[in-house]
C-alpha positions as CSV (number, residue, x, y, z in Angstrom):
1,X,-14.8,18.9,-13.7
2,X,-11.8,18.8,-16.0
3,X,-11.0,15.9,-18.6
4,X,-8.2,13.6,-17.5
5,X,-5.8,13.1,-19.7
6,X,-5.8,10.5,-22.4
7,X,-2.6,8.9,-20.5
8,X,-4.5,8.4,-17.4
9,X,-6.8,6.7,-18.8
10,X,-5.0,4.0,-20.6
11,X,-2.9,3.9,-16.8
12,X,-6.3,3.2,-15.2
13,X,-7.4,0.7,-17.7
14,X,-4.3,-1.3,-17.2
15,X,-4.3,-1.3,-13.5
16,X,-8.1,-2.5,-13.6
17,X,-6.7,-5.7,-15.4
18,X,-4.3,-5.8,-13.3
19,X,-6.8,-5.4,-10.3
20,X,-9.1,-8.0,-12.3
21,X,-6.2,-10.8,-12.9
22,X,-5.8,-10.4,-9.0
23,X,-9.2,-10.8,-8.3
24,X,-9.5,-14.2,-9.8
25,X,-6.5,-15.3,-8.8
26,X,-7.8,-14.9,-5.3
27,X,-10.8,-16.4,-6.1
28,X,-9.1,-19.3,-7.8
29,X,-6.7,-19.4,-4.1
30,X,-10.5,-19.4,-2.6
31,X,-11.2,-22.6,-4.4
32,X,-8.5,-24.5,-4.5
33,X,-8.3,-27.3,-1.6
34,X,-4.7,-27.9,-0.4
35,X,-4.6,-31.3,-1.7
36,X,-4.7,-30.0,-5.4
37,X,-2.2,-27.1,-4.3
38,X,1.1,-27.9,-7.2
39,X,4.1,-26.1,-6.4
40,X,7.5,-26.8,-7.4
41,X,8.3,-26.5,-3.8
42,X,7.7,-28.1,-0.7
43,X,7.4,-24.4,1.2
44,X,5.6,-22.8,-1.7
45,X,2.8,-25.2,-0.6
46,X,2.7,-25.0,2.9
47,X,2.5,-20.5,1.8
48,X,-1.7,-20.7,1.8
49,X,-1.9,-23.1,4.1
50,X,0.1,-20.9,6.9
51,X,-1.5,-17.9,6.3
52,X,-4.4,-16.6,9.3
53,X,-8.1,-16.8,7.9
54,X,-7.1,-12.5,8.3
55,X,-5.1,-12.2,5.9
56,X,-7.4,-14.0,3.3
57,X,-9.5,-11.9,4.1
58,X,-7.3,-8.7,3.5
59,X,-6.2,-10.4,0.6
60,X,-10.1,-10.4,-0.9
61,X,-10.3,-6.4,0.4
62,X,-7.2,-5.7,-1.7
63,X,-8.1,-6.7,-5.2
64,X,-11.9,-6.0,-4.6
65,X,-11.3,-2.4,-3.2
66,X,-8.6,-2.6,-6.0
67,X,-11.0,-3.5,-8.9
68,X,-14.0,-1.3,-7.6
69,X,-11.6,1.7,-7.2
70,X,-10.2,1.0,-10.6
71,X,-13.5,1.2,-12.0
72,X,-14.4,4.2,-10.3
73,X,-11.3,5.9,-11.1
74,X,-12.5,5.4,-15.0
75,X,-16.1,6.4,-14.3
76,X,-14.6,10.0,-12.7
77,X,-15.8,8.8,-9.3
78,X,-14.2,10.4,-6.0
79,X,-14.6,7.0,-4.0
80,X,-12.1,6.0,-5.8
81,X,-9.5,7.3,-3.0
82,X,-11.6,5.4,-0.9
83,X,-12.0,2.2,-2.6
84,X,-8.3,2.2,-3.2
85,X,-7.0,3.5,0.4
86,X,-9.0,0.5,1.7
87,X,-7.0,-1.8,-1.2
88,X,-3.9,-0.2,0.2
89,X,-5.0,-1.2,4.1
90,X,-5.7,-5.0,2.4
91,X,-2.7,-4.7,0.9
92,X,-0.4,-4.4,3.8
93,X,-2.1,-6.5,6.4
94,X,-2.2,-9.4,4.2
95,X,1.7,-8.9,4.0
96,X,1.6,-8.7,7.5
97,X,-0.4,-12.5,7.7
98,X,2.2,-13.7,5.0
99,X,5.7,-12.3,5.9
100,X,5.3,-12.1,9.7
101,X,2.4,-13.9,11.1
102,X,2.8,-16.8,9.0
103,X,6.6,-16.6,8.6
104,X,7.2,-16.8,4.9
105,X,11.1,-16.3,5.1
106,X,14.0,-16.7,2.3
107,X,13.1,-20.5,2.1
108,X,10.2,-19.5,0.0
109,X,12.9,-17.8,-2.3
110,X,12.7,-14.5,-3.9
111,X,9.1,-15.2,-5.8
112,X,6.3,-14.4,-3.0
113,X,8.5,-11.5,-2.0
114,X,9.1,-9.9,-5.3
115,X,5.7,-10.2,-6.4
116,X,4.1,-8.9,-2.9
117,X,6.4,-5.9,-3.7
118,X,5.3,-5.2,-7.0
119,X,1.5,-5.3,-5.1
120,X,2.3,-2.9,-2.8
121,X,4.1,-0.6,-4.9
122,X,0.8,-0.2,-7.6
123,X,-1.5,0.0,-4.6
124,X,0.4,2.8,-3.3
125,X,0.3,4.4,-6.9
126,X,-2.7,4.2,-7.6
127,X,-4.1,5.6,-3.9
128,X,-1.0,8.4,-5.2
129,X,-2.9,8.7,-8.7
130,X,-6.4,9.2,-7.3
131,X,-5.4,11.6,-4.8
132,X,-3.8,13.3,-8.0
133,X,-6.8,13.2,-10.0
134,X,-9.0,14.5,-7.0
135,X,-6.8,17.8,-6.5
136,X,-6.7,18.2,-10.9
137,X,-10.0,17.9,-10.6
138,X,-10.5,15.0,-12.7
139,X,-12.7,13.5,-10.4
């Protein structure tokens, strides 16, 4: 097994916060009743509320196959790929509940979208990364 490089290591580090921010942010969206919901915006509320009990559920895949993949990535670990394809899979069927099953359109402005594409793009990365680190021999 080969040493990574010092760069992908401080890339791995920062997605696991990243991975970690998302998971309690979910968790917080777990335990949060609507009636304590506060959004500057009528539609921003009614976001949570419309999405199908799937796509929460996707949503927890994501950042826990997110963190956990993270974390394996940084222990040298080959389920990583896993771990984070499964993140990826998460990732994009809890789009799916949001953008199409529940209907989150342009009302909700630019927000939900820009942030579900930033998601998507470092889920895709880091599946990208792993399967980089695999073939290097990293992992």
């Amino acid at each position: 097994m080969n040493r990574p490089p010092v760069w992908f290591t401080a890339v791995v580090a920062v997605a696991l916060a990243w991975n970690i921010i998302g998971l309690l942010a979910v968790v917080s969206d777990l335990l949060v009743s609507a009636p304590e919901i506060t959004a500057p915006a009528a539609q921003q509320q009614a976001i949570p509320a419309a999405r199908p009990l799937w796509s929460v559920a996707a949503s927890v895949v994501a950042v826990v196959g997110g963190t956990l993949g993270c974390l394996a990535l940084l222990l040298r670990r080959r389920e990583s790929l896993v771990l984070l394809a499964a993140s990826l899979v998460g990732v994009v069927l809890q789009d799916i509940g949001i953008f199409v099953v529940a209907g989150v359109g342009p009302g909700a402005g630019p927000v939900p979208f820009i942030l579900q594409s930033l998601v998507l793009a470092i889920a895709v990365g880091l599946v990208f990364l792993a399967r980089h680190a695999t073939r290097r021999g990293w992992l």
